[in-house]
N, C-alpha and C positions, 0 to 999 in steps of 0.2 A: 530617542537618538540611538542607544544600544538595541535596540529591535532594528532598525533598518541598517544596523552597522552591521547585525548577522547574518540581515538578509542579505545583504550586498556580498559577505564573505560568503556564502552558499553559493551566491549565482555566479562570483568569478572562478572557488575552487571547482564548481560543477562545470562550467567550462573547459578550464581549464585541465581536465581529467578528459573530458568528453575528445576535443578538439588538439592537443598539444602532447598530453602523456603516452607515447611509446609503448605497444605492446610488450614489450622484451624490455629489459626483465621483470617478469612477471611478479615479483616481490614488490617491486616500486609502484606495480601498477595498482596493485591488492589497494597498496597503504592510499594513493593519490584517487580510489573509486572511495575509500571508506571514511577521507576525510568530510567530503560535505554532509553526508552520513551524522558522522558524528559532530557535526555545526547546528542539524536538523535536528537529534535529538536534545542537544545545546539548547534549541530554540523553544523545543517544544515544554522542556521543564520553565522556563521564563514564562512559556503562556498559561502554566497551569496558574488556577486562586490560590490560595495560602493554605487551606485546609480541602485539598484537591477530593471527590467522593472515588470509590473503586474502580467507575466504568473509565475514567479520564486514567487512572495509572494503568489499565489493561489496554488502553492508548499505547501508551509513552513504554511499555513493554513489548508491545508490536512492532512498535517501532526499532525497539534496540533486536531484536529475532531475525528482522528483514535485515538490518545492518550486518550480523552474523553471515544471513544468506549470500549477501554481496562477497564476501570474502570466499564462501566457501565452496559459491559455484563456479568459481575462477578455476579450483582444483578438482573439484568433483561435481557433477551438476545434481544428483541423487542425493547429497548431503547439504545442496544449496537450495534446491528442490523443498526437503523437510524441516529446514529450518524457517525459509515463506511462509510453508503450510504450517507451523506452528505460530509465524507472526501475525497473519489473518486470521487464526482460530483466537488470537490477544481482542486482534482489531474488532470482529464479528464481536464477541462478549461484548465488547467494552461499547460496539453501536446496539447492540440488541439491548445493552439494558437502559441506554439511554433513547431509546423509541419509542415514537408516538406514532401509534396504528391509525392508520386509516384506510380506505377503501381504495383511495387512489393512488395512495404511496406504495399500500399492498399489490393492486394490479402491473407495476415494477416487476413483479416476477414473468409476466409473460413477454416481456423481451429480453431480458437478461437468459432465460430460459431457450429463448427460440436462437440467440447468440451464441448461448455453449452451445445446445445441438449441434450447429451450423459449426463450427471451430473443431469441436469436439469430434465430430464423426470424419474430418478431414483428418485429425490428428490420428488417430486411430487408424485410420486407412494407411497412412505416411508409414506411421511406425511400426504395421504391420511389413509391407513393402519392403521395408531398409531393414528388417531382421531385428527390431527391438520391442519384441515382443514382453519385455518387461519390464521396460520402462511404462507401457500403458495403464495398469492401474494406478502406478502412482504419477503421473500424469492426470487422469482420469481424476481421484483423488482431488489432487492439487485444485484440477477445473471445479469440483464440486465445492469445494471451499471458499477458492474466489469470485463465484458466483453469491455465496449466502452473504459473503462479507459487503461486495456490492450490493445486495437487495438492504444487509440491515444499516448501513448508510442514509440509503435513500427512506428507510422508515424513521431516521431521527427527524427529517426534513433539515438537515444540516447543509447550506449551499456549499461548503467547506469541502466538508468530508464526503459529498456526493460527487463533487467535483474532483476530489483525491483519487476515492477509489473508482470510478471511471477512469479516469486514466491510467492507476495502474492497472485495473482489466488490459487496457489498450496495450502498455507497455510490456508486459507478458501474454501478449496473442500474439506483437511483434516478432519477441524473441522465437518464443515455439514454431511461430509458422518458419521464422526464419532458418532455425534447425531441424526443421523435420519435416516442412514439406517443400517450400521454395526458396530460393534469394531472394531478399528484400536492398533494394540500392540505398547506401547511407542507412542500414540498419540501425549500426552501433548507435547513431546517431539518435534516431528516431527514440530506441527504447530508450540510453540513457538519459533524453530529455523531458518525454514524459515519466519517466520512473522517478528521477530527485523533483518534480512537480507534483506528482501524486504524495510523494513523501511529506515533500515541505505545505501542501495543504490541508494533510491532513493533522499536520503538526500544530500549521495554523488554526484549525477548526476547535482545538482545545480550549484555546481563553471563548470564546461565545459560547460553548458548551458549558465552561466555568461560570458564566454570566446567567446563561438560563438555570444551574441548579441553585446560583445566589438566588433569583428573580422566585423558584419554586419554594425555598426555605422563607424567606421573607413571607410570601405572603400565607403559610401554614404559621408563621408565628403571627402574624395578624390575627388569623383562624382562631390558633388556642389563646389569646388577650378577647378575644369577645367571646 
């Protein structure tokens, strides 16, 4: 009952932010984008187990980095820029060390790969063009990061959190295209719907995550009993 009472409160403040809250003044808006934010991360300590392993709290710390992000691209995009790129460096650990390798999870890299290119080398042209030439490496940066974080997703085999961070890929190719190379109609839109969906799934993705390392402990103490 309290898990779908939060979810419920996520999906009317994330509306409600998205749809009704007022650009001007920017103060209210800060507070009305960072509230589902922090509903999300609300959520995501409720789905961890009792005695959570490292990889699941470099979760739930990405989480609170991206939270920061939202606030502080509002004023600065370069400071909201490296606060993402610190929240996906939480997220990438925290999938990379709960990954299970395989051959076809690992061939994930050549579309994620042919994706940045394809984004990456438009971005670059843009921000050449418009005279921001320094925004590109950390741009550039940023894309390299959110690319590894999506690959080690996809190596947990987590439908969760593969599903998460695809979409936040999607939710920032939104924004960037939208600021640097073309309008996008109903953007705001677009990115703040998938952006608190990638958030809130990946939030979700914790408790099964928490389920498989019970599932791996258990049967290693079978192991050491015989």
């Amino acid at each position: 009952m309290k898990k779908m009472l939060i979810t419920i409160l996520i999906v009317l403040t994330a509306i409600f932010y998205i749809f009704i809250v007022p650009h001007e003044p920017l103060a209210i808006k800060i507070i009305f984008k960072l509230i589902p934010m922090v509903l999300i991360i609300f959520y995501a300590f409720r789905r961890l187990p009792a005695s959570p392993e490292p990889a699941l709290r470099f979760v739930v710390i990405g989480l609170f980095f991206c939270m920061l992000g939202d606030g502080f691209i509002a004023v600065s995009f370069v400071a909201g820029l490296g606060a993402f790129l610190v929240g996906h460096l939480f997220y990438l650990t925290g999938f990379f060390k709960m990954s299970r390798m395989s051959k076809l999870r690992l061939s994930a890299i050549i579309p994620i790969g042919f994706y940045s290119l394809i984004i990456g080398s438009q971005l670059i042209a843009s921000l050449s063009e418009g005279g921001n030439d320094a925004l590109v490496i950390p741009v550039m940066a940023y894309m390299l990061v959110i690319s590894l974080m999506a690959l080690s997703s996809i190596l947990t085999g987590n439908k969760r959190a593969i599903a998460g961070s695809i979409l936040f890929v999607i939710s920032d190719s939104i924004l960037s295209w939208n600021m640097f190379v073309s309008d996008i109609v109903y953007s705001d839109v677009f990115i703040m719907t998938t952006y608190y969906s990638a958030q809130f799934l990946i939030a979700d993705s914790l408790a099964s995550f928490g389920e498989s390392a019970g599932e791996k402990a258990a049967i290693l103490d079978v192991k050491q009993q015989l």
